[in-house]
C-alpha positions in Angstrom: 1.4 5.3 26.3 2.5 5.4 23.1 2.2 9.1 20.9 0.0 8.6 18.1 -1.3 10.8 15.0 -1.6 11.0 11.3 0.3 12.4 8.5 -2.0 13.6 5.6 -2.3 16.8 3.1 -4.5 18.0 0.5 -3.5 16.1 -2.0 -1.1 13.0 -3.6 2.3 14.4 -4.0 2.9 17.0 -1.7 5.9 14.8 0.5 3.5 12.6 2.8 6.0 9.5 2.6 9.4 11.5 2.8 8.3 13.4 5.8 6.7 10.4 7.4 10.3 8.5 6.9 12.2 11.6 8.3 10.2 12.1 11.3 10.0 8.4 12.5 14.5 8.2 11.6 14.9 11.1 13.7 12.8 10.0 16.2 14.8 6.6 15.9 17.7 8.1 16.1 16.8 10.3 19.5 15.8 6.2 20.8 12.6 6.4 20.4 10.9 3.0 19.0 8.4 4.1 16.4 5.7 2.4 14.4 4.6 3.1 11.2 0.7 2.2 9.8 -0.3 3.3 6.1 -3.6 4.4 5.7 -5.1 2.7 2.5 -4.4 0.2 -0.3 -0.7 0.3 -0.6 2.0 -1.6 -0.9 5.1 0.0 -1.3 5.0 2.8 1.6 5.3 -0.1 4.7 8.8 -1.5 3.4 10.1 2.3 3.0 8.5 2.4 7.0 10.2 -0.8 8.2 13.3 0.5 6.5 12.7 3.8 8.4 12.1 2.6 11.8 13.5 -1.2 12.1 9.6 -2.4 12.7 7.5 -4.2 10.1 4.5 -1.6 9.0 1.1 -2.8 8.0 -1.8 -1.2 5.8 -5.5 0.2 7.6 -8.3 0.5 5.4 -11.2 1.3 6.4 -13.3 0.4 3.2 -12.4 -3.0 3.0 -11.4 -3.4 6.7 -13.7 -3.6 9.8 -13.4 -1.3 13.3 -12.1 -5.0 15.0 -9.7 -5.7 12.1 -8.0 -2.3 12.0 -7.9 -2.5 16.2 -5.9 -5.9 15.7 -3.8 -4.0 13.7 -2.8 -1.2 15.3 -1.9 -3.3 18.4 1.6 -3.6 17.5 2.6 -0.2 18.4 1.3 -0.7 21.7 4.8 -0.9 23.4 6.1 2.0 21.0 6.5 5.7 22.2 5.5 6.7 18.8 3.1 6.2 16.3 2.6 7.7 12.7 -0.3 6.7 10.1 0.8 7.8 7.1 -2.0 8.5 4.7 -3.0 8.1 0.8 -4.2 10.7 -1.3 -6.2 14.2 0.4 -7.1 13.9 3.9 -10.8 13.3 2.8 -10.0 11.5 -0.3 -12.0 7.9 -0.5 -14.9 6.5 -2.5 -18.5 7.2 -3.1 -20.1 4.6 -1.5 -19.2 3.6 2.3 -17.3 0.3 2.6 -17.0 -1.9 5.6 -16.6 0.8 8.3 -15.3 3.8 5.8 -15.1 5.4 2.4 -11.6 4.4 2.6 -10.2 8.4 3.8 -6.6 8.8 6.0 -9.9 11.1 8.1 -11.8 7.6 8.8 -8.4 6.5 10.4 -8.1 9.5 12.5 -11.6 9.8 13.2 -11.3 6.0 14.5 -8.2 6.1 16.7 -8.9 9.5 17.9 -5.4 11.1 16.4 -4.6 14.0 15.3 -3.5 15.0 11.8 -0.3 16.3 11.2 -0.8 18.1 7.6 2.1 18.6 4.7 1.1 21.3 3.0 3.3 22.4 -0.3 2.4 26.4 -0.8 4.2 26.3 -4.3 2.4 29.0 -6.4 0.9 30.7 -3.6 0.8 32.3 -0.4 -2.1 32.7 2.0 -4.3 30.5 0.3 -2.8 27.9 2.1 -3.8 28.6 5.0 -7.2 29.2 3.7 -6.8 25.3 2.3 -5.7 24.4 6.0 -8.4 26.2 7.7 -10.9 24.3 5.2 -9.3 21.0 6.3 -9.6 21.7 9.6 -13.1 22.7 9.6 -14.5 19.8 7.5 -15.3 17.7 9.4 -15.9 17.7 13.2 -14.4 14.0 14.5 -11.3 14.7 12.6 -8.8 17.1 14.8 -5.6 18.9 13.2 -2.9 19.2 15.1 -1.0 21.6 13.0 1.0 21.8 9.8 4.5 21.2 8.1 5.3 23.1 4.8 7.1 22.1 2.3 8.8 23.0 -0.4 9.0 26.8 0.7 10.9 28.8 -2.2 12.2 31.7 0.2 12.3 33.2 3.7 9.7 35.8 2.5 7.3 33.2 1.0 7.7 31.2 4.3 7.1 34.3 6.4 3.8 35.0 3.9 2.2 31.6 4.7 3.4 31.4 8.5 1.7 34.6 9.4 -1.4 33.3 7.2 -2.0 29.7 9.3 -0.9 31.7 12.6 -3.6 34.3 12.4 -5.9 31.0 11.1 -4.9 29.7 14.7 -3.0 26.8 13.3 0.3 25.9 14.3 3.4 26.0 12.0 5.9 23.0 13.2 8.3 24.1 10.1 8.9 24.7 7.0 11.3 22.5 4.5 12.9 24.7 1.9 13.2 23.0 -1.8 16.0 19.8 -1.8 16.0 17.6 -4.3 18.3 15.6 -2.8 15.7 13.6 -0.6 13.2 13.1 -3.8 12.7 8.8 -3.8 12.5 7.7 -6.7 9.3 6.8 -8.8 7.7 4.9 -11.3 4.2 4.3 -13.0 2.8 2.6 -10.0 4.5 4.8 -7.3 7.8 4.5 -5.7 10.3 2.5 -6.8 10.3 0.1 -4.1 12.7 0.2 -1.0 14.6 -3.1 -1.5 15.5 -2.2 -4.7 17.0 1.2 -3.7 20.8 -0.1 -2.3 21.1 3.4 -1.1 17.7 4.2 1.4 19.5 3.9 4.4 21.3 7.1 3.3 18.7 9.0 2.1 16.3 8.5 5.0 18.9 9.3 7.4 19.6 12.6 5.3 15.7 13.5 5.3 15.8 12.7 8.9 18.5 15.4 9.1 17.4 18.0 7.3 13.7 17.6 8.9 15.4 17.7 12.6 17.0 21.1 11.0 13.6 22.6 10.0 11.1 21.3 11.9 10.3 21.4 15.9 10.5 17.6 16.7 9.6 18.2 20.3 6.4 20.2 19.7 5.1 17.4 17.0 5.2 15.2 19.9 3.4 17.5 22.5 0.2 18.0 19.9 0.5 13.8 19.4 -2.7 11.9 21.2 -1.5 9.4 24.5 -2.9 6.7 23.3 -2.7 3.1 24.6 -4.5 0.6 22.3 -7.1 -2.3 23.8 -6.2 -5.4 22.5 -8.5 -6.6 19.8 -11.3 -9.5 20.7 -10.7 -11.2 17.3 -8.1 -10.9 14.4 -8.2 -10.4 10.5 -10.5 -13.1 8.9 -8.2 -14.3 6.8 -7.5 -18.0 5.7 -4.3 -19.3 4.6 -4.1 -20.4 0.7 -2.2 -23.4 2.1 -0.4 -25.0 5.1 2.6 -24.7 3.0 2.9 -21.7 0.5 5.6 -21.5 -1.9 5.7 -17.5 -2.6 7.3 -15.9 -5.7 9.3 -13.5 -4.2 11.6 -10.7 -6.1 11.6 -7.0 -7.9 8.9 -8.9 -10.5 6.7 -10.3 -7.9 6.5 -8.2 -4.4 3.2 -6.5 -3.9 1.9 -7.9 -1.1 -0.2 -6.6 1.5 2.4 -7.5 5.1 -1.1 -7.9 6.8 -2.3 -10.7 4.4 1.5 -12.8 5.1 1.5 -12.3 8.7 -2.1 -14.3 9.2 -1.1 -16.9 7.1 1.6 -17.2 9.5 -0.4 -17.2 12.8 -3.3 -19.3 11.3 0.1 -21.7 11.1 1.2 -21.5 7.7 4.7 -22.0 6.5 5.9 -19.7 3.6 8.6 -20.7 1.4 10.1 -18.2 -0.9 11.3 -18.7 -4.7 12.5 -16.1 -7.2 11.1 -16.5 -10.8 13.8 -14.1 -11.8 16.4 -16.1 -10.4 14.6 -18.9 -12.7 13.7 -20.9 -9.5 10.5 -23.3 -9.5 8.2 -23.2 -6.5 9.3 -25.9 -3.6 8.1 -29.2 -4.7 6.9 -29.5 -1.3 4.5 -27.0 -1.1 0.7 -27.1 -1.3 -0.3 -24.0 -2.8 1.8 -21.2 -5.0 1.2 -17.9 -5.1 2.2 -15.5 -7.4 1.9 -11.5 -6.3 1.5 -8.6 -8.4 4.7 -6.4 -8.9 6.8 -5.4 -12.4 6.2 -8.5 -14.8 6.0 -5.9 -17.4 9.5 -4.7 -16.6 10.9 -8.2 -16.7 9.0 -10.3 -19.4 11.8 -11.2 -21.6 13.5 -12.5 -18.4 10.4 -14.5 -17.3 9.6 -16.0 -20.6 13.6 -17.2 -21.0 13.6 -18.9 -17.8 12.2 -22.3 -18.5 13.0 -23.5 -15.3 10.7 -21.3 -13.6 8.3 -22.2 -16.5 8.1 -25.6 -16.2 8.1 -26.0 -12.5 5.4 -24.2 -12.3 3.6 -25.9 -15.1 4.4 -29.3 -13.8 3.3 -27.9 -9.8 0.2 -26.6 -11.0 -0.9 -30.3 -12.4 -1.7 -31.4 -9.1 -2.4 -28.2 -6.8 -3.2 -24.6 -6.6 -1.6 -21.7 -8.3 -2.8 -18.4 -7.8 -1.5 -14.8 -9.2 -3.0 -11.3 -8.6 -2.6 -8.7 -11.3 0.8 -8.9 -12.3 1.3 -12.9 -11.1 -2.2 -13.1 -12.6 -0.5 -11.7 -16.3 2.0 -14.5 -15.5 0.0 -17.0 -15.6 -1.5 -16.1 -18.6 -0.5 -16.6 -22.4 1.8 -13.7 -23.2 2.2 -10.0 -22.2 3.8 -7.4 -24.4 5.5 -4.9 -22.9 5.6 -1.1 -23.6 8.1 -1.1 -26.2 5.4 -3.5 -28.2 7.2 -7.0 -27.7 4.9 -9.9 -27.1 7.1 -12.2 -24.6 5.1 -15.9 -23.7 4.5 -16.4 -20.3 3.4 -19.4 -18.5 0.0 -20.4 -20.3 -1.6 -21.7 -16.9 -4.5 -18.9 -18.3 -5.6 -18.1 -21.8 -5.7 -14.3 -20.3 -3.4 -12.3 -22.7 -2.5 -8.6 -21.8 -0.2 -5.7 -23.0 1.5 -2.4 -21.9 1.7 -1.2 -25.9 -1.4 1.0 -24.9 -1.4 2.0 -21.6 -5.0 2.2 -19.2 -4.7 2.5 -15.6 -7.4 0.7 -13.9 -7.8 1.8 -10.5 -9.7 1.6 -7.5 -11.5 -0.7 -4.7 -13.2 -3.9 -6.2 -15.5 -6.6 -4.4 -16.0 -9.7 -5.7 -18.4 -12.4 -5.5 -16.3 -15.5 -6.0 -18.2 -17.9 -8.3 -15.6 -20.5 -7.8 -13.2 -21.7 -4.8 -9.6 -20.0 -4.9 -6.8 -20.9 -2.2 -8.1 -20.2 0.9 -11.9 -19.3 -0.1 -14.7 -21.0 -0.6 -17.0 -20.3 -3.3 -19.6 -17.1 -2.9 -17.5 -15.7 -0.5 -16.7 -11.8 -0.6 -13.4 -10.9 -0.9 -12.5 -6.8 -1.0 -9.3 -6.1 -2.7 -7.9 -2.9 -5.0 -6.8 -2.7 -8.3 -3.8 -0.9 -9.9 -2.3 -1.5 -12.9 -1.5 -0.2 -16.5 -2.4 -3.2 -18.5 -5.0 -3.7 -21.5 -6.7 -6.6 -21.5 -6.5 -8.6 -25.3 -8.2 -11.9 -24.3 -9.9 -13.7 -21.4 -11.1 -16.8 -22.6 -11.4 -18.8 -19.5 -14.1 -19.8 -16.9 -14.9 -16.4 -14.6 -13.2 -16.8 -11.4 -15.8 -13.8 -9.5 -18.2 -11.0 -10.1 -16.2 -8.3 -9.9 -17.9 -4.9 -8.8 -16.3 -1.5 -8.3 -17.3 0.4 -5.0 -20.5 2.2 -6.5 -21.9 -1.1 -7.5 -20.6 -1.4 -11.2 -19.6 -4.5 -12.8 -16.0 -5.0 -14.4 -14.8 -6.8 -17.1 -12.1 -7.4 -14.8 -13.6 -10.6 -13.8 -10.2 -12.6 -12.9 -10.2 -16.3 -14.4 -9.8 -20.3 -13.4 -8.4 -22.9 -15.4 -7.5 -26.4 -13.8 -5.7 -25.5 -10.6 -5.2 -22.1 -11.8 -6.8 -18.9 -10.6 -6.3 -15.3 -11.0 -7.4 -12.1 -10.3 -6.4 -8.4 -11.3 -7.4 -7.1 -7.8 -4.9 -7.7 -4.4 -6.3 -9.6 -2.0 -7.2 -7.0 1.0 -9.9 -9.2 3.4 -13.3 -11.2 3.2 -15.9 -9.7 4.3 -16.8 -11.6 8.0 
């Protein structure tokens, strides 16, 4: 039996991720062996988990992912004594319109797996109110059970004492409180965290959250208000088909958004994956099948992509006789050029006509579903695919052949549309799941 519950708060920002990362190290460190999930559409937070706990974290969504999907899933903290799903955004936070089994909320995870929620609360710039925030939480909606609260980011003893006496008289449980320390802050940038393998030092500054948690909060009675759970092994798996039986993978700080989910059934529908570095200026393996190109920080290394002609032209010459695809920032890649903030228009790979720039900044966000209108690695054409969107990028041309019919959760077309050219595809959105 395996303790299981879910880490959310109000709101984005409020130390979800660092408090996740502290508990499961000082869990680790006590022996325990704890598995991390992530609630939602992102990719950063797992890598930070698996560098947390020593075991590879996957994403849940319940908007783009179906009850038997997310039960596949979860089955590989079924010999773990802990289990944290860390959520995205307010507890209650998801779209408009329902998606495959959920709005896409951290509350349709707990509602599903029958966990309690663990809730960070940061009372900066008030007292009492949040425990009245709290007792709103709590009260929202009936499947959904809180199991008590964390604060953080308590400026004094009296504050603490003001909102401890607040959520006590509210009947909710006070684990601890985390006074202000800037030393644990991860680092971020304009699509979240910087990522973990590009932090040389995370080891040091989980273990040092893990610490100061242990010293502030009551490890032992987390635990106790955790749900014994012990997870039924899933009927079928994700319904996901490999691009490729071999897939040549760009793979480095430019190219790393990947969903762990998507890799790992490509790998037990029997796919190989080979790994290449475009800013190492290394060409996909000639022996490959497919490439694929994730999204990541182009925009933060185009004058290093556009120099390295061997990368260039391996890719050209590889994509004259089978499939290339990139999403969002591989999908920029493959384009004509990109210019970065600063204004600089650097050539990519010209595989697309799309062109795009960072000069002006728009953040497109959000859930898409597309309608694919012609075959892409690993999908026929007309089939659904349900994928999120997240980047900064303007669009300044998209002259090729639509790739989908892009739609956004409430129903509204994008411009978005993603493109095909020869063997080249692309889309803006990462790849999530088809829709069974």
């Amino acid at each position: 039996m395996a303790a299981g519950f879910v880490i959310s708060a109000p709101a984005s920002g409020v130390g979800k991720t660092t408090l996740t990362l502290a508990l499961a190290r000082a869990w680790r460190n006590r022996g325990l062996n704890v598995q991390c999930f992530k609630s939602g559409p992102d990719y950063i937070d797992p890598a930070f988990h698996a560098a947390a706990t020593g075991r590879a974290s996957v994403n849940v969504d319940s908007w783009a992912m179906d009850r038997v999907a997310i039960s596949h899933l979860v089955c590989r903290g079924a010999d773990a004594d802990v289990v944290l799903a860390e959520g995205s955004m307010g507890l209650f936070d998801g779209v408009a319109a329902r998606g495959v089994s959920g709005t896409g909320a951290t509350a349709d995870i707990a509602e599903m797996l029958g966990w309690p929620v663990l809730l960070v609360i940061d009372p900066s710039g008030q007292a009492q109110t949040a425990a009245a925030i709290a007792a709103g939480l709590r009260d929202y909606r009936p499947g959904v059970r809180l199991a008590g609260v964390v604060l953080n980011r308590v400026a004094s003893p009296r504050h603490e004492d003001l909102v401890r006496r607040a959520l006590n008289d509210s009947g909710i449980a006070v684990f601890g409180a985390l006074p202000r320390h800037a030393e644990i802050s991860l680092p971020k940038r304009h699509l979240g965290l910087v990522q973990a393998e590009e932090q040389g030092e995370i080891g040091k500054l989980i273990d040092e959250a893990a610490r100061f948690v242990a010293e502030h909060v009551d490890l032992d009675a987390v635990l106790r208000s955790a749900a014994s759970w012990s997870p039924q092994p899933a009927a079928k798996g994700l319904n996901v088909t490999p691009p490729g039986q071999r897939i040549a993978l760009a793979r480095d700080a430019a190219f790393s958004f990947v969903y762990p989910h998507m890799l790992e059934a490509w790998r037990a529908a029997g796919a190989e994956i080979s790994t290449f570095s475009p800013l190492s200026d290394e060409a996909p393996d000639a022996s490959a099948d497919v490439c694929w190109l994730p999204g990541g920080y182009p925009e933060l290394h185009a004058g290093k992509i556009a120099a390295n002609a061997r990368f260039r032209s391996g890719l050209r010459a590889f994509a004259e006789t089978r499939p290339v695809h990139g999403e969002c920032g591989g999908y920029m890649v493959l384009g004509t050029a990109l210019t970065d903030a600063d204004g600089v228009r650097h050539e990519m790979t010209g595989l697309l006509g799309l062109e795009t720039s960072f000069a002006k900044r728009r953040m497109h966000l959000g859930y898409r579903l597309a309608a694919l209108a012609a075959p892409m690695p690993g999908h026929r054409s007309g089939a659904r695919l349900r994928g999120h969107e997240f980047h900064y990028s303007t669009i300044l041309a998209q002259p090729d052949t639509p790739l989908a019919v892009v739609h956004d959760p409430t129903g509204a077309v994008i411009a978005e549309t993603g493109s095909q050219r020869g063997h080249a595809t692309g889309t803006f959105f990462h790849l999530i799941a088809e829709d069974r």
